[in-house]
N, C-alpha and C positions, 0 to 999 in steps of 0.2 A: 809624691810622698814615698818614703822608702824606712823600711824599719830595720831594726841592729837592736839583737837580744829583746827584752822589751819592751824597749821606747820606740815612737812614731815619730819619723823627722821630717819638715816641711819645711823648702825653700822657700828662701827669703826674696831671694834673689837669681838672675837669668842664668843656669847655670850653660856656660861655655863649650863643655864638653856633648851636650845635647846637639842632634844633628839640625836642627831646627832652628835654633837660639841664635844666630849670626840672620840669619831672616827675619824674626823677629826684632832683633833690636834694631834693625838698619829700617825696616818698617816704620820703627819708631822716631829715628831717624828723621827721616824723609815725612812722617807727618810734624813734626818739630820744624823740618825747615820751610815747609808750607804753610806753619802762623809764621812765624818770625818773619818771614819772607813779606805778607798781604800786610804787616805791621808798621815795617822802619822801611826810611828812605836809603836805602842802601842797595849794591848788590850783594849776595851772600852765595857763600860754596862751603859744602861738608864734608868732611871727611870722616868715615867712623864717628868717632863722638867730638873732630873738634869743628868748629864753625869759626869762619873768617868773614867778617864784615866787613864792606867795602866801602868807602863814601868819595864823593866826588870832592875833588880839592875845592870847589866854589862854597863846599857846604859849611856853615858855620863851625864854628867847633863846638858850640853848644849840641849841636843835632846828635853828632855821634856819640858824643858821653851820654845825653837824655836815652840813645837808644839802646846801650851798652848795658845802662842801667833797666832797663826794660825788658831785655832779654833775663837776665840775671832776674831779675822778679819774678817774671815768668818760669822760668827755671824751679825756682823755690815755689810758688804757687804749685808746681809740679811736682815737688817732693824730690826733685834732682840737690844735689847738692854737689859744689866746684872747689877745687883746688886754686886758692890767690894764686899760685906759680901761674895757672892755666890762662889767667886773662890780664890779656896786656892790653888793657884800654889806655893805658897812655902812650903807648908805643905808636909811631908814625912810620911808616915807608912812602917814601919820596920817587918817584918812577922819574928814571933822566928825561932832560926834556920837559916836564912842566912846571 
C-alpha cells in the first residue's frame, strides 16, 4: 500500500518493478504447470506466462482440443484471463520425419 496526498492506494496487481515479484509469478508459474501437467495427456513446457502443449501424433485430435479447452477453463476458474491472439489451438507443427 502507498499513499499520495490523501488517498491510500493498494495494488491490484504484481507489481514488476518489486525485487521479489519475478519469483513470485514464476512460483506461480511452475505451480500452474504442475496441475496442467497431472491433468492432460500431453507433454508441456513453460515459458514466463506462455505454455506449449505437446501431443503425440497417434493422439486423436479430439484429445487435444478437449485438453486445450480445459486448460483455458482452468485458467478462468482462476481468474486468469487470455488474449484469442495468444492461443493457437488450431495450429499444428509437423516435426520432418513422421
Amino acid at each position: 500500500m502507498s499513499q499520495w496526498g490523501s488517498c491510500l492506494y493498494h495494488l491490484i496487481v504484481l507489481a514488476f518493478g518489486l525485487k521479489s515479484a519475478p519469483y513470485i509469478f514464476n512460483l506461480f508459474a511452475k505451480a500452474l504447470h504442475w496441475i496442467i501437467q497431472r491433468h492432460i495427456p500431453a507433454s508441456l513446457r513453460h515459458y514466463l506466462d506462455d505454455f506449449l502443449l505437446m501431443f503425440s501424433p497417434s493422439v486423436p485430435s479430439e484429445t487435444p482440443n478437449a485438453a486445450v479447452e480445459w486448460v483455458l477453463s482452468l485458467g478462468r476458474e482462476l481468474g486468469l484471463s487470455f488474449q484469442d491472439s495468444d492461443n493457437l489451438a488450431d495450429d499444428q507443427t509437423r516435426v520432418p520425419g513422421t
